[in-house]
C-alpha positions in Angstrom: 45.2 -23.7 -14.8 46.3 -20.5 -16.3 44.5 -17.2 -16.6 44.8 -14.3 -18.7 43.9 -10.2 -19.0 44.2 -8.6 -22.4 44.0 -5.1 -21.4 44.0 -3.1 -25.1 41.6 -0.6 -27.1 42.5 -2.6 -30.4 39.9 -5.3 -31.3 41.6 -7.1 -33.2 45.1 -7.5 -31.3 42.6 -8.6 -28.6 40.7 -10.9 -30.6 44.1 -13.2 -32.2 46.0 -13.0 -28.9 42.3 -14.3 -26.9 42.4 -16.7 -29.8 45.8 -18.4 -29.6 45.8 -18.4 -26.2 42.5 -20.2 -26.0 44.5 -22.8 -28.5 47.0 -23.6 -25.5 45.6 -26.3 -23.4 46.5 -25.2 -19.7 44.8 -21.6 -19.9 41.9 -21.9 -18.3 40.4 -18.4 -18.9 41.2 -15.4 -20.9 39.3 -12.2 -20.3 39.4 -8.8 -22.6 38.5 -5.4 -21.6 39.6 -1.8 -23.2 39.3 0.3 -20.8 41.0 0.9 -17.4 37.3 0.7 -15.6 36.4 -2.5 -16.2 40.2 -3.5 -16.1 40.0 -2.9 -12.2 36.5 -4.7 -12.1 38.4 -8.0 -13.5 41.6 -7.3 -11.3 39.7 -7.1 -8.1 37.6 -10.4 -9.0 40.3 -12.7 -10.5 43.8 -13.3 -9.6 45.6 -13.4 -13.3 48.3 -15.5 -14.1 49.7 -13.7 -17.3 48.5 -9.7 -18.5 48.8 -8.1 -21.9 48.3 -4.7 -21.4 48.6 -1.8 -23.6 49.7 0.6 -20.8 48.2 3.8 -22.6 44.9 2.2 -21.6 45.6 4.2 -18.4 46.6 7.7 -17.1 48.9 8.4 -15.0 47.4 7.5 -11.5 45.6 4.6 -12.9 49.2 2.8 -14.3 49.8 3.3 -10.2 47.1 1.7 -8.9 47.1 -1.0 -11.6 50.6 -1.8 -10.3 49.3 -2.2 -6.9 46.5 -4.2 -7.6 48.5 -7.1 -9.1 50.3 -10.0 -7.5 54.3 -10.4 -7.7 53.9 -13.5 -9.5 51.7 -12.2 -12.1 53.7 -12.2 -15.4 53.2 -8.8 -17.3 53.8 -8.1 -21.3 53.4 -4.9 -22.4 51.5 -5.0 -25.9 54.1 -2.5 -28.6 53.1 -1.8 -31.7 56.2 -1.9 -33.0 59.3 -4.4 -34.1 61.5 -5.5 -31.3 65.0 -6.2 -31.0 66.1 -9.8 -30.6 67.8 -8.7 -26.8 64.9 -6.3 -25.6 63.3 -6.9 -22.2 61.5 -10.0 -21.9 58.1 -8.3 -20.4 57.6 -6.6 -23.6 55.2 -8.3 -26.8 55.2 -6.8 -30.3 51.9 -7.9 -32.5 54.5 -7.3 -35.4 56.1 -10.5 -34.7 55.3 -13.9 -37.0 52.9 -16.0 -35.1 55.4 -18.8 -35.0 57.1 -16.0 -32.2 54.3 -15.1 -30.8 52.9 -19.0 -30.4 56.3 -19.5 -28.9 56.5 -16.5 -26.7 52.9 -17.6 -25.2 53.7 -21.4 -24.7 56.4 -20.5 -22.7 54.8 -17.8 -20.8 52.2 -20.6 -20.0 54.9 -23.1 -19.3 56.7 -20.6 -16.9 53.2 -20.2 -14.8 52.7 -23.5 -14.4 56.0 -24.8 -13.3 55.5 -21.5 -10.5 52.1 -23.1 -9.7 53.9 -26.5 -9.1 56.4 -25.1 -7.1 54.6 -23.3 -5.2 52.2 -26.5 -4.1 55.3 -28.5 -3.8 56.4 -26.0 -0.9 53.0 -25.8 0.4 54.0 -22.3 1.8 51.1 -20.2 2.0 51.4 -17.2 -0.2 51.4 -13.3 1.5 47.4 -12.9 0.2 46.5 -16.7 1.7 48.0 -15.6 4.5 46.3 -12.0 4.6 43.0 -14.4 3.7 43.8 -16.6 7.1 44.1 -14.1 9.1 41.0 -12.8 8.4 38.8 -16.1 8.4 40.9 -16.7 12.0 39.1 -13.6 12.8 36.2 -14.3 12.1 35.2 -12.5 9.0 32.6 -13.8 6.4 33.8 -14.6 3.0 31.4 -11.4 2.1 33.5 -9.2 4.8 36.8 -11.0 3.5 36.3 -10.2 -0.2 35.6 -6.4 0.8 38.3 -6.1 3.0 41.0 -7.8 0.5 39.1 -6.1 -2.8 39.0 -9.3 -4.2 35.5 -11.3 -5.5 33.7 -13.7 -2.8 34.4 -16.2 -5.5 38.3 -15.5 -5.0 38.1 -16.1 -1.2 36.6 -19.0 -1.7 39.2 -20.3 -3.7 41.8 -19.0 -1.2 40.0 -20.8 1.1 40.6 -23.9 -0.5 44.0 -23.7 -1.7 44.7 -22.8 2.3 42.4 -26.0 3.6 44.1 -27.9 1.0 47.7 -26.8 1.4 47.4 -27.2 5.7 45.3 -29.7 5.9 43.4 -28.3 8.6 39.4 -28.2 7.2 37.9 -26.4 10.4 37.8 -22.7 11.2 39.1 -23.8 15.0 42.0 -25.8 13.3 42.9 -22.5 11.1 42.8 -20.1 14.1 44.9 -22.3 16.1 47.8 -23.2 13.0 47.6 -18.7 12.5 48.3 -18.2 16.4 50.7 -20.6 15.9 52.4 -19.2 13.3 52.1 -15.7 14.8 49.8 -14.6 11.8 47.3 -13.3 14.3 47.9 -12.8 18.1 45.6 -14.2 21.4 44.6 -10.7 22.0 43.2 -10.1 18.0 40.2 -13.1 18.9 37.4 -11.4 20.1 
C-alpha cells in the first residue's frame, strides 16, 4: 500500500491532488499539511511512499532537515505553479497540466512504488532503517525507547517490526539477537 504527503499552503491544489490520489486503488493513505511544523510531525510518524511539496513551505534550514528526514526510496515532486516543458526533470509536478497528465503522472508514480515494494520483499534484504530498528530491539530497547531513538512513531516500529519478523522469519527477540550478531549488525560486547 502506498502513502502520500501533500506538503503546500494552497487549499485547493491540496484538496484535487488528495482527491485523485484517493481515486487510485493502491494508495492507502494521503495526508495534507501547510506548514513545515506539522510537516515534521507526519514525517517522524509515517514513512511516505510519494511527497508533493511545495518547497517554499520551508526556510532555508528546514528544506535541510526535511531532506534528512526522508528515506532514499521516497519519491519526491515538487508542486510548480507554472507550465513545464515536455523534457524537464521528472521529480517536478505542475497543477497547470490537464488532468489526463496529471492522472497519468500519478498512476505511474504509484505503479513505480509498488513494483519497489515488490522488489524489495522479493529480495528479503532488510532495509538500512530495519536494520537500524534490529539493532535496537537486539539491544534491548522498548518499542517506546526505539521510536525516540529512530524519531519515528511507536506505530512505525511496530510495523518495522513486522516487516523484519516477517522478512527473517525469526518471531523471538533471542532469534533476532542471534541472526544481528550474526550478521555483525551488533557485536557480543554491545549485549548488556
Amino acid at each position: 500500500m502506498v502513502t502520500v504527503l501533500i506538503a503546500d499552503q494552497s487549499f485547493l491544489v491540496t484538496s484535487a491532488l488528495a482527491s485523485l490520489l484517493n481515486q487510485l486503488r493502491e494508495v492507502h493513505q494521503v495526508k495534507i499539511t501547510d506548514n513545515s511544523k506539522q510537516c515534521f510531525v507526519l514525517l517522524k510518524d509515517i514513512d511516505f511512499d510519494i511527497i508533493f511539496i511545495n518547497a517554499s513551505i520551508f526556510n532555508v534550514d528546514e528544506y535541510d532537515q526535511f531532506k534528512q528526514l526522508i528515506s532514499k526510496d521516497t519519491i519526491i515532486q515538487y508542486l510548480l505553479y507554472s507550465a513545464l516543458p515536455e523534457d524537464v526533470s521528472g521529480n517536478q509536478f505542475s497543477i497547470l497540466q490537464p488532468k489526463a497528465a496529471i492522472v497519468d503522472k500519478l498512476q505511474s508514480m504509484v505503479v513505480e512504488v509498488k513494483k519497489n515494494k515488490e522488489e524489495e520483499d522479493q529480495t528479503e534484504d532488510l532495509s538500512p532503517r530495519e536494520k537500524s530498528i534490529l539493532k535496537c530491539v537486539a539491544l534491548g530497547l522498548t518499542n517506546k525507547e526505539i521510536a525516540e531513538k529512530e524519531f519515528i512513531s511507536t506505530h512505525t516500529v511496530i510495523s518495522h517490526r513486522k516487516n523484519i519478523t516477517r522478512k527473517l522469519g525469526i518471531k523471538t527477540v533471542s532469534g533476532l539477537t542471534v541472526y544481528a550478531i550474526i550478521n555483525n549488525i551488533i557485536h557480543m560486547n554491545d549485549i548488556k
